[in-house]
C-alpha positions as CSV (number, residue, x, y, z in Angstrom):
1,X,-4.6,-78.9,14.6
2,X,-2.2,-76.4,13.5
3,X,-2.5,-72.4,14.0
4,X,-2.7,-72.0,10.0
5,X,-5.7,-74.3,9.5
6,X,-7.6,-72.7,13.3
7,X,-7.0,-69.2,11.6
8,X,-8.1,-70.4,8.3
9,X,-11.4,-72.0,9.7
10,X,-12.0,-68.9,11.5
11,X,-11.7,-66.8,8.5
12,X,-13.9,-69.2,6.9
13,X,-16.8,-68.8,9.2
14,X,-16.5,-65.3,9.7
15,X,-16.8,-65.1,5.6
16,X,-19.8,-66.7,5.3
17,X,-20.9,-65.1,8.9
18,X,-20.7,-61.7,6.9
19,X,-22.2,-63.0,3.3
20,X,-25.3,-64.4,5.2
21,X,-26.0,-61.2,6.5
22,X,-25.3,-58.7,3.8
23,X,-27.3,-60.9,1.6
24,X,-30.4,-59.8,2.2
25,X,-29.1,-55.6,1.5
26,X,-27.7,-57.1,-1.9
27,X,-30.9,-59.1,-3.1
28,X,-33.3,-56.3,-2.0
29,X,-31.4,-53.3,-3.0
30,X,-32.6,-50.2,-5.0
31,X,-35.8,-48.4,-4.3
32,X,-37.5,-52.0,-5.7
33,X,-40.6,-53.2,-3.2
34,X,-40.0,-56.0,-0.2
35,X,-42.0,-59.2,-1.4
36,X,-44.8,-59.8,0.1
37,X,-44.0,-63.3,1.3
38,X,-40.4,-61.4,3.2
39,X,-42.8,-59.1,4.8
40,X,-45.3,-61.4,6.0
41,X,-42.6,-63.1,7.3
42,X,-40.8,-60.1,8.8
43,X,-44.5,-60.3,10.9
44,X,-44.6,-63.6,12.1
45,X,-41.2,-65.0,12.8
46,X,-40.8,-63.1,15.7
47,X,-43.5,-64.4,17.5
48,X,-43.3,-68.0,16.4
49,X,-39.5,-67.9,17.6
50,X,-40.5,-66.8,20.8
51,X,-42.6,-69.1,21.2
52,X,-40.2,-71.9,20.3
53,X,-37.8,-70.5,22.7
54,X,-40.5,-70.8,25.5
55,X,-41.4,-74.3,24.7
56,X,-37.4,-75.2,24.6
57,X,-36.7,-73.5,27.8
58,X,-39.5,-75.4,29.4
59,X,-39.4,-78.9,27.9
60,X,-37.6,-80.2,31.2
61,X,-39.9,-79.0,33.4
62,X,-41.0,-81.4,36.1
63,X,-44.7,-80.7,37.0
64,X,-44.7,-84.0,39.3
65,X,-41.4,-83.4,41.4
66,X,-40.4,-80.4,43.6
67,X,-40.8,-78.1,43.1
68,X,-43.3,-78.6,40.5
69,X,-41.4,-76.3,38.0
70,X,-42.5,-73.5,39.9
71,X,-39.1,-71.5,39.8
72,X,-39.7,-71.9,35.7
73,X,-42.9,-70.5,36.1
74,X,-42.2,-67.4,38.3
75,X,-39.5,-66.1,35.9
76,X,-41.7,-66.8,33.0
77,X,-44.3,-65.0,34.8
78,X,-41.5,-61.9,35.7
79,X,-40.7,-62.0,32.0
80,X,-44.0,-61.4,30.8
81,X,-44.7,-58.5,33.4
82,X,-41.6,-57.1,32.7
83,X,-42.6,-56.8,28.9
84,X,-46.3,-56.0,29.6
85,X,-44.6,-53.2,31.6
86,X,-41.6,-51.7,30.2
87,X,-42.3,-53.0,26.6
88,X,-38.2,-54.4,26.5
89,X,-37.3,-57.1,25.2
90,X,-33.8,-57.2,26.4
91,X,-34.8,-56.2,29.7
92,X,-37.4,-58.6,30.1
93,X,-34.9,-61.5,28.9
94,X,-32.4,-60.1,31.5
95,X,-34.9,-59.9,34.3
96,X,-36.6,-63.4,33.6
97,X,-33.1,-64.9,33.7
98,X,-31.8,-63.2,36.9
99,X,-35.1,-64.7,38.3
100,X,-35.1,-67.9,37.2
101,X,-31.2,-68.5,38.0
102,X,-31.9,-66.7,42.2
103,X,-34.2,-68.8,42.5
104,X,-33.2,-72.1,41.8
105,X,-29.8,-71.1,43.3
106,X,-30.7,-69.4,46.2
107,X,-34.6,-70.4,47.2
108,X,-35.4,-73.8,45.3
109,X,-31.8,-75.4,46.3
């Protein structure tokens, strides 16, 4: 590949990067009311991609081999106390991750 076309696909993605997320400021614009259906959706997506998150990041557990997943279930336990706690998302993502990656690096080796 040559510089021209790497620059070129670049400037591509970042131009379609930037339409996807002004989009939504030039559809809803003016003092007109959300839609219901964005607002209900505003509501649940969060949640649901959580969840999905949880499920992916847990799909490889092994519950029959050692350590029967148990380093996956201490950072998703230090995760959720971390949120119940402090009520941070970012810090409970940090903290779970720190968790999860000492202990299989350090205790569950």
């Amino acid at each position: 590949m040559n510089t021209l076309h790497s620059v070129a696909l670049v400037g591509v993605m970042a131009a379609v990067t930037a339409a996807i997320r002004f989009a939504p400021f030039l559809i809803f614009r003016g003092g007109k009311e959300t839609p219901a259906v964005i607002r209900r959706l505003g509501t649940l997506l969060p949640g649901a991609v959580m969840a999905m998150l949880v499920v992916y990041c847990l799909r490889n557990a092994e519950l029959t081999a050692p350590p029967h997943a148990l380093p996956e279930v201490l950072a998703v336990a230090v995760t959720a106390g971390l949120h119940l706690w402090k009520r941070s998302t970012l810090l409970s993502i940090i903290g779970g991750t720190v968790c999860y990656m000492l202990l299989v690096q350090l205790v569950f080796v």
